[in-house]
C-alpha positions in Angstrom: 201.9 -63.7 117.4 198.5 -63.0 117.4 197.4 -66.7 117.4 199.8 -67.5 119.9 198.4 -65.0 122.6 195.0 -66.4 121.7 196.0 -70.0 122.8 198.1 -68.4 125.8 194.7 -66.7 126.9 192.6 -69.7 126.2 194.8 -71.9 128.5 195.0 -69.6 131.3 191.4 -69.8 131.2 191.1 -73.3 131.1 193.5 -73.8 134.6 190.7 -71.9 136.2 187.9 -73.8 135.0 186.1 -75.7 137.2 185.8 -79.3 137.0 182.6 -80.5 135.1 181.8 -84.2 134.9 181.7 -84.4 131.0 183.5 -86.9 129.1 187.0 -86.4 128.4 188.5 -86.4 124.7 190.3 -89.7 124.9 186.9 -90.9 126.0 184.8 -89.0 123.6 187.8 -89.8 120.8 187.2 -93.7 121.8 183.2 -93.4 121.3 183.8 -91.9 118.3 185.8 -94.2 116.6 182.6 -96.9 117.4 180.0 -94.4 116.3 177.3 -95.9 113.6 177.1 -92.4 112.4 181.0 -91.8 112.2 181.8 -95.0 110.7 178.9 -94.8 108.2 180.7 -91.8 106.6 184.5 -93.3 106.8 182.7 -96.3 104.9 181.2 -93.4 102.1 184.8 -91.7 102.7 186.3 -95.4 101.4 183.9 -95.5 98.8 184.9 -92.0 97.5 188.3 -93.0 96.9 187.3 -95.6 94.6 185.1 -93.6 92.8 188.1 -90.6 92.7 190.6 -93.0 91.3 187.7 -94.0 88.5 187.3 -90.6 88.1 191.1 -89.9 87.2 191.3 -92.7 85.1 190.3 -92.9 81.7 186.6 -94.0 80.8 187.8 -96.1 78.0 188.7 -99.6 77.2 190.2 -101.7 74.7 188.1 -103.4 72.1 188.8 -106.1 70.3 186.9 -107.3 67.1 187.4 -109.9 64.7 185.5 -111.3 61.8 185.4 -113.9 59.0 184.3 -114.4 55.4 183.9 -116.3 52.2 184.4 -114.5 48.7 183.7 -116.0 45.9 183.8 -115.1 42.5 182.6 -116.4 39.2 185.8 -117.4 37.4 187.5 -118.7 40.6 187.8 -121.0 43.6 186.5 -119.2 46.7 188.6 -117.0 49.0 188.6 -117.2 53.0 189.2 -114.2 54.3 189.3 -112.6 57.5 190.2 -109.1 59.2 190.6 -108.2 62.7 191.2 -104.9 64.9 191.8 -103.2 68.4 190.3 -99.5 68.9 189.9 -97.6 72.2 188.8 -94.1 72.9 191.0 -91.3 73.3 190.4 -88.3 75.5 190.9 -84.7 73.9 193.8 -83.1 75.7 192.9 -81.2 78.9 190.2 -83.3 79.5 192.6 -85.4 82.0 193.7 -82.7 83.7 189.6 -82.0 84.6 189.8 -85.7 85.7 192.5 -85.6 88.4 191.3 -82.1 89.5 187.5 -83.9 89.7 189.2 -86.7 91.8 191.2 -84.4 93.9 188.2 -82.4 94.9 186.0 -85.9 95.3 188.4 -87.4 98.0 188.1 -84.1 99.8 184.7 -83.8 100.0 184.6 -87.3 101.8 187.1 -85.9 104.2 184.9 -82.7 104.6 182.1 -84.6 105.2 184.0 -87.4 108.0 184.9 -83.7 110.1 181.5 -82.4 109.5 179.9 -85.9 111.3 182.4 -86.1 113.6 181.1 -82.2 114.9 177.5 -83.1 114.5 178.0 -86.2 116.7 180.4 -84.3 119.5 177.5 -81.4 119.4 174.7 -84.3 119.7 176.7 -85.9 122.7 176.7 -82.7 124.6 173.7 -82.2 124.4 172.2 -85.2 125.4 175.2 -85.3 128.3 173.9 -81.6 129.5 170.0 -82.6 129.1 171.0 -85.4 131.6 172.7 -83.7 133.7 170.3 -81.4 134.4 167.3 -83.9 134.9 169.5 -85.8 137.4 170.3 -82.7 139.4 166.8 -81.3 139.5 166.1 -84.3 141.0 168.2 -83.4 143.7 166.7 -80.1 144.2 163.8 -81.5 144.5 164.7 -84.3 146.9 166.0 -81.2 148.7 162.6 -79.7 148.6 160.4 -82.7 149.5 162.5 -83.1 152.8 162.0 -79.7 154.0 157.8 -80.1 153.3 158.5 -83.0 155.5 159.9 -81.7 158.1 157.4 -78.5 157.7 154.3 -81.0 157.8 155.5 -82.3 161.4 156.2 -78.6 162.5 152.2 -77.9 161.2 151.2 -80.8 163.2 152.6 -79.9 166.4 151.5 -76.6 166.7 148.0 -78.2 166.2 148.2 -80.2 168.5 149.4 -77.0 170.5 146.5 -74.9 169.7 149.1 -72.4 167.9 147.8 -73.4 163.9 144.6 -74.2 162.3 144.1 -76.9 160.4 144.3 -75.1 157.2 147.7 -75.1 157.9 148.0 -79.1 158.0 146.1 -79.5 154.0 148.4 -76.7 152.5 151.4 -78.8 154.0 149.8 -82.0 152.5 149.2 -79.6 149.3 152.4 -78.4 149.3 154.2 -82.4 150.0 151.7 -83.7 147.1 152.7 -80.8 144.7 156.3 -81.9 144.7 155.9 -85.3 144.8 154.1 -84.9 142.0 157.2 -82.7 140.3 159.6 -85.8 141.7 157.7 -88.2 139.4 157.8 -86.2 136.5 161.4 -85.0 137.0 162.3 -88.9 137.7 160.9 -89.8 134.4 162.3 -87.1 132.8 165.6 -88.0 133.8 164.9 -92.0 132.9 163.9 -90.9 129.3 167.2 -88.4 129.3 169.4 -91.5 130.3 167.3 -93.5 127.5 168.5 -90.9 125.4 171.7 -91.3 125.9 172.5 -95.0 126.4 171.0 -95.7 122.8 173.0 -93.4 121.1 176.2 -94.0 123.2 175.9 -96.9 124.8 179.9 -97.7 125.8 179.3 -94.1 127.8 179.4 -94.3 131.6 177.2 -91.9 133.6 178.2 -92.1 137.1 178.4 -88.0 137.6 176.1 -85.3 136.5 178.5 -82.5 137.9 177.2 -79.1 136.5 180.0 -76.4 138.2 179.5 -73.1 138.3 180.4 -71.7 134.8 183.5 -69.1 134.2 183.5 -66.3 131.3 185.1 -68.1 127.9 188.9 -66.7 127.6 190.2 -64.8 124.8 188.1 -62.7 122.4 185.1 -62.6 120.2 187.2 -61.5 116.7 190.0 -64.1 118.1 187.4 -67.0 118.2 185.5 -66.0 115.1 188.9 -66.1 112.9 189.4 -69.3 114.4 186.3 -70.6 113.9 185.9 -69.7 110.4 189.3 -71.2 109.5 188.6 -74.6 110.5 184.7 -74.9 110.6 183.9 -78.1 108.6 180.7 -77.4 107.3 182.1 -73.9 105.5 184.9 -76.0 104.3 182.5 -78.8 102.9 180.4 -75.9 101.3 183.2 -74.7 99.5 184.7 -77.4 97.7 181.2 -78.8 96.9 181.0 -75.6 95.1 184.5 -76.2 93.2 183.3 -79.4 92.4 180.0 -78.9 91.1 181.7 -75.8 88.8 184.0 -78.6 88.0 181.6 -81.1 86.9 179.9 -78.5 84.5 183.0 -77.3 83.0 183.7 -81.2 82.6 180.4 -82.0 81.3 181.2 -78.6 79.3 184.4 -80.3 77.7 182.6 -83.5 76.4 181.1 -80.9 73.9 183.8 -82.3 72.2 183.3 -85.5 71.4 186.3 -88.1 72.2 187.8 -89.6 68.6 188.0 -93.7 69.0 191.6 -94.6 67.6 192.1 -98.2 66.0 194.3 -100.6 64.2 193.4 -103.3 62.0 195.0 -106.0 59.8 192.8 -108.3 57.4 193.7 -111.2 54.9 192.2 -111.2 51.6 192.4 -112.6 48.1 193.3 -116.3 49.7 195.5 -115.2 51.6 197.5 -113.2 48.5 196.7 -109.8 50.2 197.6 -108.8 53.6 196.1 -105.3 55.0 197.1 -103.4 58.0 195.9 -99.7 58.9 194.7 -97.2 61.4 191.6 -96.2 61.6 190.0 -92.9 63.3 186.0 -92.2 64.5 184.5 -89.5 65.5 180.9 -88.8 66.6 179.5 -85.6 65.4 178.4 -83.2 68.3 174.7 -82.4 68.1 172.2 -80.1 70.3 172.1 -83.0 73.2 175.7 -82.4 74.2 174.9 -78.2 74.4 171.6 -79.2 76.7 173.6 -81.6 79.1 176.1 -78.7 79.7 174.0 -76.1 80.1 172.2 -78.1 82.4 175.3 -79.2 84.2 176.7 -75.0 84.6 172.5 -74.4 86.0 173.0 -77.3 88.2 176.5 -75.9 89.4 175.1 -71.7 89.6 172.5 -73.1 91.9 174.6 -75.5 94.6 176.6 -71.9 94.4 174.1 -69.9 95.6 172.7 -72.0 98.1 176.1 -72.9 99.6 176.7 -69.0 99.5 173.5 -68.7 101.6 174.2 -71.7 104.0 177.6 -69.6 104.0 176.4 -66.5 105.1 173.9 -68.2 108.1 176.6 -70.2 109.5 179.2 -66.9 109.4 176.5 -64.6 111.7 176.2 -67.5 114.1 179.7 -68.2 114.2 179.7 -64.3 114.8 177.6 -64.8 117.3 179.0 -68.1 119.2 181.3 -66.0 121.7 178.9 -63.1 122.7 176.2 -65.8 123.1 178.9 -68.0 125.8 179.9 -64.5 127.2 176.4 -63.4 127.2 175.0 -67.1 128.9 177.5 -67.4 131.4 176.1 -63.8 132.4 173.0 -64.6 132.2 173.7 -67.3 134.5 175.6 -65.1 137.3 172.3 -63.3 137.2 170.3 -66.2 137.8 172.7 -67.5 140.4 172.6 -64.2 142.5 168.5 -64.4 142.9 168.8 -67.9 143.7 170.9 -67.2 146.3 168.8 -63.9 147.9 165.5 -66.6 147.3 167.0 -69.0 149.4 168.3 -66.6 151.7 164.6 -65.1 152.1 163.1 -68.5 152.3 165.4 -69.8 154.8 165.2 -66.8 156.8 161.3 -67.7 156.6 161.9 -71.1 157.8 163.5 -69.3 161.0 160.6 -67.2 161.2 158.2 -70.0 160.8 159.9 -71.8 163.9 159.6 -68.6 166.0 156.2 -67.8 165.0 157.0 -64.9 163.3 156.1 -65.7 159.8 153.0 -67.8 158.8 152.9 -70.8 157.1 151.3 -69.4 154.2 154.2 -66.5 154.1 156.4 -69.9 154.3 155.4 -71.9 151.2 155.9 -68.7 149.1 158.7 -68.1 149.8 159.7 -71.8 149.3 157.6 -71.8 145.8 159.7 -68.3 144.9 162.9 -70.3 145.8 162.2 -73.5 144.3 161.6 -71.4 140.7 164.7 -69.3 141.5 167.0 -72.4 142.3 165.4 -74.3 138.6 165.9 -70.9 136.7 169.5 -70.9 138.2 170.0 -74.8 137.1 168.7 -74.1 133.4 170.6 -71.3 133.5 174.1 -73.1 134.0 173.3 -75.4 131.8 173.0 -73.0 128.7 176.3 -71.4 129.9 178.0 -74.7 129.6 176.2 -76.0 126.4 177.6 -72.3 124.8 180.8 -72.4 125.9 181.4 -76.3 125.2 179.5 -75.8 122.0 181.9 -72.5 121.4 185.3 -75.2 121.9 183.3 -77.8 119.2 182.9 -75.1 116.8 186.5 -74.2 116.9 187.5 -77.7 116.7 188.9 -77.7 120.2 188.7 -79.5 123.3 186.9 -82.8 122.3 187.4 -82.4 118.8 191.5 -81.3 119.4 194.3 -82.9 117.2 196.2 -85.7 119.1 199.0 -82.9 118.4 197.5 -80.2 119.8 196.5 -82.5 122.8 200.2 -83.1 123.6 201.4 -80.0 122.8 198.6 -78.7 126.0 197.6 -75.6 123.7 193.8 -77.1 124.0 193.6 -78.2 127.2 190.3 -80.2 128.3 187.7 -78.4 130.5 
């Protein structure tokens, strides 16, 4: 019941969410399926499977001897004789069963790590979406910008010409005009090198919008979203079977304290060819101090990918802990932002009426455009935090990009 309020609340949240000009999942499914990264781990996944079905398989095979000789004796003719036999190692009972757990837990892992690429590489295209999104739209603000010092610079010069400004006026305009040009250029190169970015790591993407909407609150709540989150977060999931497994190994490595006997049958021919021989034969190597060392070193091996995983464990719970506060907490952050924005523009438009009238000098004026330009990029970085949280937020849960075709269908993770 629980979980299904939290998708009902999660999707009446999403058919208020503004549009944003991401990718969609088919699209980001489809640039996943060609992604180096991606496919680099399904190759290792492929690989795994071989080396599982090794695992689970015995590490012994048949061997075959055979061998010849001459007797001869003193009081006789000679005798040809010969003998031959087929042994293979045997594994102790229970040492199987270690085997197809060990190959169990080794296909897993490859899974584990496929979902925890896939995340990396959905997390690594938004943000290099978002850091181009935002380059490309404070190049608009600044466009914005540059044709109001324009337009300012022509005011300046008419009232000159009218005797109502001193020429002061004129260099801060040219100042002012060379300041943001200057901010153009870099923003224009920071958005090339943003678009660099994200062509070479995705180059089947299209970027024809940068659309960065205002942001709405994530739905549902923070214990809803962390239970969620810890339930299918890859990298946990990863963590703990590599833990199984390397417990697995040592207890395996543990077993082959006990050496394997090598089980045989043989036939020979002796006593030309008056004797025939058949038998079994049994070896076993004697267990010495090296086999004690290797397992001890195995279980040391195994306590310390324990720990560390338990550490990794505990890092990744407090900032999955943290993952909905920090969306609520942005998106506030952002309404904030948005609201001084607003009253700086309000003041420096006012101040542009002013300037018109004579009212408000022209040194008055650029402050209050500088005071609004910061205002309007604080606003911008703003929004785009609240997005990377709360897209980041649906990544971390498995949702929205990163949805089952199943869930897809079913509309219980609807795309922003």
């Amino acid at each position: 019941m629980k979980r299904t309020l939290f998708t009902l609340s999660i999707l009446l949240a999403a058919l208020d969410q503004p549009v944003l000009a991401l990718p969609t999942p088919d699209t980001v499914h489809a640039l996943l399926a060609q992604d180096p990264a991606l496919n680099a781990a399904m190759a290792q996944q492929q690989a795994s499977a071989y080396a599982a079905s090794l695992q689970s398989g015995s590490p012994y095979e048949w061997t075959a001897s055979v061998s010849a000789q001459q007797r001869r004796t003193d009081d006789g003719p000679s005798s040809q004789e010969w003998n031959a036999a087929l042994e293979r190692g045997v594994r102790w009972p229970g040492k199987a069963g270690l085997d197809q757990q060990l190959a169990t837990l080794t296909r897993q892992e490859a899974d584990g790590r496929v979902a925890v690429v896939r995340t990396e590489t959905a997390q690594e295209l938004l943000t290099l979406w978002l850091d181009w999104a935002q380059a490309k739209s404070r190049i608009n603000l600044l466009t914005q910008q540059q044709d109001l010092s324009v337009a300012n610079l022509v005011s300046v010069r008419q009232r000159i010409r009218s005797g109502d400004a001193a020429v002061q006026e004129e260099t801060l305009a040219l100042s002012e005009q060379s300041s943001l040009a200057s901010q153009q250029a870099l923003a224009q190169l920071q958005s090339q090198q943003a678009e660099l970015a994200l062509r070479s790591r995705f180059p089947t993407l299209a970027l024809n919008d940068a659309t960065l909407p205002p942001p709405l609150m994530p739905g549902g709540e923070a214990q809803e979203w962390q239970t969620r989150i810890l339930a299918v977060n890859p990298q946990l999931a990863l963590s703990r079977l590599q833990t199984r497994l390397a417990q697995l190994r040592a207890e395996r490595v543990r077993a082959d304290t006990k050496p394997d006997p090598t089980l045989g049958i043989f036939t020979a021919s002796e006593a030309r060819n008056t004797e025939r021989i058949i038998g079994l034969s049994l070896s076993l190597p004697l267990s010495g101090s090296r086999r004690q060392q290797q397992a001890a070193q195995a279980q040391a091996e195994a306590n310390a990918v324990e720990l560390g995983n338990k550490l990794e464990a505990q890092r990744r719970e407090s900032a999955i802990a943290q993952a909905w506060p920090t969306a609520k907490a942005s998106v506030e952050v952002w309404q904030l932002a948005k609201t001084s924005a607003d009253q700086q523009t309000l003041a420096a438009d006012r101040g542009q009426k002013g300037f018109k009238l004579g009212e408000t000098t022209f040194t008055e004026l650029l402050l209050l455009r500088r005071q609004a330009i910061s205002s309007a990029e604080a606003e911008l970085s703003a929004r785009v935090n609240a997005w990377r949280a709360l897209y980041s937020l649906d990544i971390a849960a498995q949702r929205g990009w990163l949805a089952t075709d199943f869930e897809r269908e079913a509309g219980s993770v609807p795309p922003h």
